[in-house]
Residue frames relative to the residue before (quaternion, step in Angstrom):
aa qw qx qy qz dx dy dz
X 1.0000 0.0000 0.0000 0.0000 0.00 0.00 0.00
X 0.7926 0.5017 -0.3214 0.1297 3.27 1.00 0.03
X 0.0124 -0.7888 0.4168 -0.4515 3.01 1.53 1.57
X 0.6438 0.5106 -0.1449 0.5511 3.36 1.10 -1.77
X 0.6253 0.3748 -0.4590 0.5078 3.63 -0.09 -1.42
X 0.6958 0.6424 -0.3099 0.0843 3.71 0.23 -1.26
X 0.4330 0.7409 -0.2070 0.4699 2.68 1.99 -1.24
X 0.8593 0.3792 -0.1349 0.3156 2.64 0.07 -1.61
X 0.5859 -0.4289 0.4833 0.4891 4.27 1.29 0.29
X 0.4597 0.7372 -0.4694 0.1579 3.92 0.45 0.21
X 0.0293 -0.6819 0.7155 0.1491 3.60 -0.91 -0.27
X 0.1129 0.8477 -0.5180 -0.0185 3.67 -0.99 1.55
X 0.2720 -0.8836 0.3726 -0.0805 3.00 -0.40 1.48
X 0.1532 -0.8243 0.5297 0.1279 3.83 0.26 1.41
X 0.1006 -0.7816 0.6148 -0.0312 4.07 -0.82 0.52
X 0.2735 0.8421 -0.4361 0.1608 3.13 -1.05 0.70
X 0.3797 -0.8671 0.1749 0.2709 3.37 -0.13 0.79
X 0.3650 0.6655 -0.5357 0.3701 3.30 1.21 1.61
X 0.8683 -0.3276 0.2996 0.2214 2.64 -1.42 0.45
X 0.2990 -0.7713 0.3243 0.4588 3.66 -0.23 0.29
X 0.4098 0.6659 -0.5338 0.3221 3.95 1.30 -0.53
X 0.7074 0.6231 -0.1784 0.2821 3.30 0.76 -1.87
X 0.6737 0.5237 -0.2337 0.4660 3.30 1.35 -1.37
X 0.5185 0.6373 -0.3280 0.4664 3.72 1.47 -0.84
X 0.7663 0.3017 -0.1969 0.5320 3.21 -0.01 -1.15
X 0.4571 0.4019 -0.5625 0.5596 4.19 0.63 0.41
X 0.7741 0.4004 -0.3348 0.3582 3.69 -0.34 -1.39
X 0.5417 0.5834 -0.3345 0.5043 4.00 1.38 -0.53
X 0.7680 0.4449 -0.2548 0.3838 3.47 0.72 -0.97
X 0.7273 0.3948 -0.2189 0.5170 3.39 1.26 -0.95
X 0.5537 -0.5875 0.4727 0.3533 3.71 1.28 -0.18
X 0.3756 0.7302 -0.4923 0.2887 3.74 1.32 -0.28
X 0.1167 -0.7342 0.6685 0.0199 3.87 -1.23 1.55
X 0.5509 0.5262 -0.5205 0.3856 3.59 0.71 0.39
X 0.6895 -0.4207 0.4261 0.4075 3.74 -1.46 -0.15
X 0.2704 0.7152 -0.6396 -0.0796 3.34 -1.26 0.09
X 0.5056 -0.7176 0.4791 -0.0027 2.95 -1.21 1.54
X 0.3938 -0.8354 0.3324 0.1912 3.52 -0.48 0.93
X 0.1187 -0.8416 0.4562 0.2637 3.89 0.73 0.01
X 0.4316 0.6744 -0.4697 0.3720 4.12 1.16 0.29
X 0.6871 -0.2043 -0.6872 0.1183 1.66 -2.12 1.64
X 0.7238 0.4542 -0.3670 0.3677 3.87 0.26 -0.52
X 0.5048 -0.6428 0.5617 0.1284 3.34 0.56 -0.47
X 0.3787 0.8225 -0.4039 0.1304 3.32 1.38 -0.24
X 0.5927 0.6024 -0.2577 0.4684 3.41 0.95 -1.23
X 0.7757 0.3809 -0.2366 0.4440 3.32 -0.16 -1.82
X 0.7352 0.2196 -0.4642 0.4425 4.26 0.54 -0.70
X 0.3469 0.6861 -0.5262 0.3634 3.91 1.03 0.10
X 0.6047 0.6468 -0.1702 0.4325 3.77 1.16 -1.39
X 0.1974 -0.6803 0.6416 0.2942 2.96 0.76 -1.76
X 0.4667 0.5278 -0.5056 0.4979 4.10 1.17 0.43
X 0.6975 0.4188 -0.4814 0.3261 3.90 0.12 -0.51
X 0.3895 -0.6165 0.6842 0.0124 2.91 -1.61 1.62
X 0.4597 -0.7227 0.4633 0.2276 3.73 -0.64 1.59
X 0.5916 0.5491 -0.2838 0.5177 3.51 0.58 -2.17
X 0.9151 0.1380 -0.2169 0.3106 3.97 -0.31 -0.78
X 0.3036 -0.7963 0.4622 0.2452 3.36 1.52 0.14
X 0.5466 0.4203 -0.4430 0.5731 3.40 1.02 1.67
X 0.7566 -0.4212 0.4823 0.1324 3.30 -1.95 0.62
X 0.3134 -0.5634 0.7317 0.2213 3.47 -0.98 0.69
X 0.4593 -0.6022 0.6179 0.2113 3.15 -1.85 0.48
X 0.3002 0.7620 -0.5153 0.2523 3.46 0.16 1.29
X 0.3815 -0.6078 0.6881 0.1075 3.86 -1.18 1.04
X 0.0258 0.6773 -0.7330 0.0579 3.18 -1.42 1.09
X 0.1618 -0.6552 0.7377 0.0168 3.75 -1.42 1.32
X 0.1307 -0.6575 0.7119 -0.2092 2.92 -0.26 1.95
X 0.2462 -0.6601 0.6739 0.2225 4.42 -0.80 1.29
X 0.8881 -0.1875 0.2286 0.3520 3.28 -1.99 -0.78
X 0.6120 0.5434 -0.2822 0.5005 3.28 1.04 -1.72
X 0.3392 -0.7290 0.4792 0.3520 3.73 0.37 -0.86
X 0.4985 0.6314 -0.5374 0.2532 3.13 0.59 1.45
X 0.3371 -0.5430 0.5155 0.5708 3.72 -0.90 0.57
X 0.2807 -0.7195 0.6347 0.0264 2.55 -2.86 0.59
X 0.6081 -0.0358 0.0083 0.7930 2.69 2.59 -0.09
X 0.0201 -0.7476 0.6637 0.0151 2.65 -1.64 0.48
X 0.3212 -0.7044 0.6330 -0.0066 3.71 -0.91 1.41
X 0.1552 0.7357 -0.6578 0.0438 4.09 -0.23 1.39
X 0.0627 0.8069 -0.5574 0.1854 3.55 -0.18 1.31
X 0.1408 -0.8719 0.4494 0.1340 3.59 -0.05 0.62
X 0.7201 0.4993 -0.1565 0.4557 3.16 1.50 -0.51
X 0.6922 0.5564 -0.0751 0.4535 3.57 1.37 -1.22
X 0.1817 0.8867 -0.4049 -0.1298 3.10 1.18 0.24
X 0.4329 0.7443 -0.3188 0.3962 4.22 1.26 -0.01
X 0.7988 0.4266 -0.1975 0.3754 2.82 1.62 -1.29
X 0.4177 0.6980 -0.4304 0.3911 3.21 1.88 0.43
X 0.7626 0.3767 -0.2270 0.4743 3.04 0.74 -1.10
X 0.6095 0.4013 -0.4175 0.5415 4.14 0.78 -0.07
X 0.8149 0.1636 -0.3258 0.4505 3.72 0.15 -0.42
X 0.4094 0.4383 -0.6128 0.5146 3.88 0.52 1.41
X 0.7247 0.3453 -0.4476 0.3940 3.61 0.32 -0.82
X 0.6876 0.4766 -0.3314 0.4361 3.84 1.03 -0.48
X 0.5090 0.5490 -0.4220 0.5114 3.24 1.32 0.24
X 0.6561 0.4981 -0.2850 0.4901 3.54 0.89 -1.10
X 0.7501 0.3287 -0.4826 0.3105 3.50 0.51 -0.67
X 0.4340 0.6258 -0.5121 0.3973 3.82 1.14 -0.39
X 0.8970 0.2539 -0.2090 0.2955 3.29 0.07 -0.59
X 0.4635 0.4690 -0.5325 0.5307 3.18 1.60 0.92
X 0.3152 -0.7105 0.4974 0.3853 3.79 1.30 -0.48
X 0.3435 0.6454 -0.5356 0.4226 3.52 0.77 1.74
């Protein structure tokens, strides 16, 4: 789908608070051509978010549509569904291109 996001003027960005070796060899396995941005050691991002989970020193699985200005405009916290990140951001994005 990310042809779509493209369409639409996107930048998608995957984050997370592994390591970067670890993240490589995810984005290798799944074929993933977008950026992803390590959040290791501090964690800064993810408790910046409000997703970092102390006790497991990991991330919630949450999607943020964040427009130009840099506010979020939605947000999709699904731990299980992972499809529905990526279909109900692009249907988020088009509302708010008014497509």
């Amino acid at each position: 789908m990310l042809s779509e996001f493209q369409q639409l003027d996107t930048q998608v960005l995957g984050a997370s608070t592994d390591a970067a070796p670890p993240q490589k060899a995810f984005a290798d396995h799944c074929g993933l051509s977008f950026p992803l941005v390590a959040d290791f050691p501090a964690f800064a991002a993810a408790k910046a978010f409000g997703v970092f989970n102390e006790d497991r020193l990991t991330d919630s699985r949450v999607t943020f549509v964040i427009d130009k200005q840099g506010i979020i405009r939605h947000v999709i916290d699904d731990a299980q569904n992972m499809e529905r990140h990526a279909t109900e951001s692009l249907e988020a994005l088009r509302t708010l291109a008014g497509k």
